[in-house]
C-alpha positions as CSV (number, residue, x, y, z in Angstrom):
1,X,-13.9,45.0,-25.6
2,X,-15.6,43.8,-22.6
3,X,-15.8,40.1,-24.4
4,X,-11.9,40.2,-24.5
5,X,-11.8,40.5,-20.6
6,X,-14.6,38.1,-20.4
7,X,-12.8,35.6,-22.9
8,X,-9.0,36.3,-21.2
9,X,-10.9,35.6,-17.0
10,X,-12.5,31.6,-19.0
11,X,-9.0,31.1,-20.1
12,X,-7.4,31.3,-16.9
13,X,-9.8,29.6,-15.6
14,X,-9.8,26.9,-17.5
15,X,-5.8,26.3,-17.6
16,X,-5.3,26.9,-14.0
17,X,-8.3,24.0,-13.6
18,X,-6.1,22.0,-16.3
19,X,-2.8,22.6,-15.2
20,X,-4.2,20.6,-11.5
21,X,-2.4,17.2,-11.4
22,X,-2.6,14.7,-8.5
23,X,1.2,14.5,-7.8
24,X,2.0,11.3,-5.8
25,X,4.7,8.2,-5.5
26,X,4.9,4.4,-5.6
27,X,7.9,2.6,-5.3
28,X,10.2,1.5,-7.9
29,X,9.3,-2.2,-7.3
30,X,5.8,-1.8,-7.8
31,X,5.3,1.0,-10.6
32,X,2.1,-0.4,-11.7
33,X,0.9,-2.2,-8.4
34,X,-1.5,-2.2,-6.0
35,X,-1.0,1.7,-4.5
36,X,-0.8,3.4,-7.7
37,X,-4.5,2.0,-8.3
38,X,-5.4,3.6,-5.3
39,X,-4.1,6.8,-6.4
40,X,-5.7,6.7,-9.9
41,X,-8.9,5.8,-7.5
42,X,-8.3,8.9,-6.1
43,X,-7.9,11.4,-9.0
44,X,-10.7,9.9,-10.8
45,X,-12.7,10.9,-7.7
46,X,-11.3,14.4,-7.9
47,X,-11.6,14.5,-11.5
48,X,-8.3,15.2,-12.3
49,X,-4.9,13.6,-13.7
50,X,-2.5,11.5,-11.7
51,X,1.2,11.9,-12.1
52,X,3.1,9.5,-10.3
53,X,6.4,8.9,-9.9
54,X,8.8,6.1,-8.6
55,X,10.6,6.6,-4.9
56,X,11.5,4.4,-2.2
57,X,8.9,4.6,1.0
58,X,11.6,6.7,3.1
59,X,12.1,9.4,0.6
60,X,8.4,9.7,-0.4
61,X,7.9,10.5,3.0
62,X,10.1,13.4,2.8
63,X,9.0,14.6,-0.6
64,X,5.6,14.8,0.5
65,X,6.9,16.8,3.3
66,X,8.7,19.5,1.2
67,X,5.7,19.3,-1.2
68,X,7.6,17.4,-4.1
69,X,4.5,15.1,-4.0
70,X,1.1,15.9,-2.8
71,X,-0.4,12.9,-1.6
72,X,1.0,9.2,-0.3
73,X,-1.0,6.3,-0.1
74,X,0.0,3.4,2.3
75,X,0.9,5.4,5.1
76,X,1.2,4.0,8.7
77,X,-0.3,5.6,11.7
78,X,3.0,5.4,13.0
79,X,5.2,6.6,10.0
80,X,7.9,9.4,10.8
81,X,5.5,12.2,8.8
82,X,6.6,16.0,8.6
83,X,5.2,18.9,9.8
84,X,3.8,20.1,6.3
85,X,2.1,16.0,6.4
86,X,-1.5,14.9,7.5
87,X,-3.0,11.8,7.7
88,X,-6.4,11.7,6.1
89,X,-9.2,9.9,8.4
90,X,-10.7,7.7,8.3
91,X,-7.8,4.9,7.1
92,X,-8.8,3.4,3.9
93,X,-7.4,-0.2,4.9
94,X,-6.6,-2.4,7.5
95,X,-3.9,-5.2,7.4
96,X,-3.0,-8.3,9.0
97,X,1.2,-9.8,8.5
98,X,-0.2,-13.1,7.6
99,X,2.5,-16.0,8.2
100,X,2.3,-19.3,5.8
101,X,3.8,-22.6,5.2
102,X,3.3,-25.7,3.3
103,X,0.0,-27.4,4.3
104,X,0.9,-30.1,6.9
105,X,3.3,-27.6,8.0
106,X,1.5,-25.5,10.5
107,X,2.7,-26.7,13.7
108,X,6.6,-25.3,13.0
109,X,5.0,-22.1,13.7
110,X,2.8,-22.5,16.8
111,X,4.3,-19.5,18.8
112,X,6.5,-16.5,18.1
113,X,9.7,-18.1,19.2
114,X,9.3,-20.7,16.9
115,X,10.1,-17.6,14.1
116,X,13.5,-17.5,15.3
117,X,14.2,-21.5,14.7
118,X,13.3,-21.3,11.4
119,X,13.9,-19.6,7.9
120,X,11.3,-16.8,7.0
121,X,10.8,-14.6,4.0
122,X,9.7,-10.8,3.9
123,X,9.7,-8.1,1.7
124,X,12.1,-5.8,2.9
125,X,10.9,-2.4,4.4
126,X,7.0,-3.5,4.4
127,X,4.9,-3.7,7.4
128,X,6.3,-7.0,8.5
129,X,9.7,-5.7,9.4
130,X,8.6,-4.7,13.0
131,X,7.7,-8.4,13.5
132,X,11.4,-9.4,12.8
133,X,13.4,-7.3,15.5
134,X,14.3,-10.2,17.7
135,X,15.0,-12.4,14.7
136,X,18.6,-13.5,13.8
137,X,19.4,-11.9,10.3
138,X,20.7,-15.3,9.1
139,X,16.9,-16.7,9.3
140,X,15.4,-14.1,6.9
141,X,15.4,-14.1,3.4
142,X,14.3,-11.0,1.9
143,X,12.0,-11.4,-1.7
144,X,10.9,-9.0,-3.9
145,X,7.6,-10.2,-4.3
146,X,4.7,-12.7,-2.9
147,X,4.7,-14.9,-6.2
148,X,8.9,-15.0,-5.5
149,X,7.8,-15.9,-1.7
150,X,5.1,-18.3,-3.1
151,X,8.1,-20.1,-5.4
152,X,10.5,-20.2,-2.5
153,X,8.0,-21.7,0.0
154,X,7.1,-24.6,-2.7
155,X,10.7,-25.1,-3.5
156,X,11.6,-26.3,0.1
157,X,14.4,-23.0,0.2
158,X,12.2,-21.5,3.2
159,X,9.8,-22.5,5.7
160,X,7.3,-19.8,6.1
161,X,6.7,-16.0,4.4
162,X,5.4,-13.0,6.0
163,X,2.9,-11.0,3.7
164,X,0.3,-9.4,4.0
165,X,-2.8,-11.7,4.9
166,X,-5.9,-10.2,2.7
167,X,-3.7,-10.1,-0.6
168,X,-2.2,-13.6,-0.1
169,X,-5.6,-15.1,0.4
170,X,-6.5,-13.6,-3.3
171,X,-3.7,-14.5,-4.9
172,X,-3.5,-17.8,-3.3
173,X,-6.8,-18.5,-4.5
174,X,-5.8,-17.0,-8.3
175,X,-3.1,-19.5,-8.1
176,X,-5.3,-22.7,-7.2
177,X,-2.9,-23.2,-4.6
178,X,-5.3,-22.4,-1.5
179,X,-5.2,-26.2,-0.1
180,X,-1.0,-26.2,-0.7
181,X,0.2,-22.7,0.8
182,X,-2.1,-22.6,4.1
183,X,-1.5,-20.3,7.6
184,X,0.4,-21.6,9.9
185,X,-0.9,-22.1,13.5
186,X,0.7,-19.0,14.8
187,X,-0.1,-15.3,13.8
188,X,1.6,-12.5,14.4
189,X,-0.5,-10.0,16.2
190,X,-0.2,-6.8,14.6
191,X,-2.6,-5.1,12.5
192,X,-1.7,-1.8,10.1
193,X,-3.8,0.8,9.6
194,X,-3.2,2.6,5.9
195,X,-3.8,5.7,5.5
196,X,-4.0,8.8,2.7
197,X,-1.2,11.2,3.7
198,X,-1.6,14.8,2.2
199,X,1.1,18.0,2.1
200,X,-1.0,20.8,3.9
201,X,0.5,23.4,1.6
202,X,-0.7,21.6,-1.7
203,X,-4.0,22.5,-3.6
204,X,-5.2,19.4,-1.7
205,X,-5.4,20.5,1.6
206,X,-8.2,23.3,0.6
207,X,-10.3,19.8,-0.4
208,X,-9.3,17.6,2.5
209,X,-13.1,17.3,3.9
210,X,-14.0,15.9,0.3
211,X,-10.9,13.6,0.4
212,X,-12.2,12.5,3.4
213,X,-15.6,11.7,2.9
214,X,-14.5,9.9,-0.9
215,X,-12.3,7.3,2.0
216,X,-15.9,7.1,3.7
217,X,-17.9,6.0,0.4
218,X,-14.9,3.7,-0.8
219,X,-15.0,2.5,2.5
220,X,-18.9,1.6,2.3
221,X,-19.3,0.3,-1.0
222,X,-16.4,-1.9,-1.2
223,X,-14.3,0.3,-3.6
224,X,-11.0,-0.4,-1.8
225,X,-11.8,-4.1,-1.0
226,X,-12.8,-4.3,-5.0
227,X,-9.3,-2.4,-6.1
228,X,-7.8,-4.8,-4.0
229,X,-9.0,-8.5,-5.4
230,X,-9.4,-7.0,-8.8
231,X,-5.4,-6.0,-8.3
232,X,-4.3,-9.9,-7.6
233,X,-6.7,-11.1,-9.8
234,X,-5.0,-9.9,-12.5
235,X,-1.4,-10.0,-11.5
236,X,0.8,-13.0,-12.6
């Protein structure tokens, strides 16, 4: 009888190991994108499957609060997080708002006033937004994408975009259209740190100090940096 017991304990040990899922979020816009690579990144590490669903960046904030989801990637140092939320250190990437126009362009950008003379496009409720406060609302047209920012830009319908620096450089250079699209002489400032965001009452919080040290050795090898340009390398 003793095999029974023995046989009955493996069981439960395996289906409570099998039944562990990386429950996480990416928005609606992006269901195959950039973040949810970095969450597959992240199960694979953990050995384990990744179940992601589709939410805007407000509410995945809250769900990860009330432990809905388990883990956000893409989460801002300064982000409104919950009490039940922690931000896994170190971040995993750093970003730079990048602003661009039309080579020969770059002087209707040569300091931050000039962003309110002419007509800019974003991606609604990204990092750039905190750049646009002083901004009339007339002079930004929101885009759901860079290739839709890239179109307008080369269309003559705007003068400049705001996007994230590192993955327009890639996809510029996918494109062939690094000597056309160019940055303008003015930068914005600001850089964004992104970080992993775990619910502390999850199964994840117990491995929190492995987490952490799988952002170390992405962090020195490349692996983030790879995801990254393999990502827009492959994205048309």
């Amino acid at each position: 009888m003793w095999y029974r017991g023995l046989l009955l304990l493996l069981l439960i040990t395996f289906n409570t190991h099998a039944a562990k899922q990386l429950k996480s979020a990416v928005s609606g816009n992006f269901p195959n994108g950039l973040h949810a690579r970095f969450i597959e990144y992240f199960s694979n590490q953990l050995g384990v499957e990744a179940d992601i669903v589709q939410m805007p960046y407000a509410r995945r904030l809250l769900e990860l609060d009330d432990g809905s989801i388990e883990l956000m990637v893409g989460v801002s140092g300064t982000a409104p997080i919950g009490n039940q939320t922690i931000l896994l250190h170190p971040a995993y990437d750093t970003l730079n708002i990048g602003l661009f126009v039309l080579a020969g362009n770059e002087t209707l950008f040569s300091e931050a006033e000039d962003m309110r003379k002419h007509l800019l496009s974003i991606t609604r409720h990204a990092n750039s937004d905190a750049i646009l406060t002083a901004i009339p609302i007339e002079h930004i047209v929101p885009a759901r994408s860079l290739e839709q920012k890239i179109e307008m830009l080369r269309k003559g319908r705007i003068d400049g975009f705001l996007h994230v620096a590192q993955s327009t450089d890639l996809r510029l250079e996918e494109l062939g259209l690094r000597h056309e699209i160019v940055s303008a002489s003015y930068q914005p400032q600001q850089v964004y740190q992104q970080f992993v965001a775990i619910n502390t009452q999850s199964w994840l919080f117990e491995h929190k100090a492995k987490l952490e040290a799988i952002i170390v050795r992405g962090l020195a090898s490349g692996d983030f940096k790879n995801i990254r340009r393999d990502y827009y390398a492959h994205t048309h």
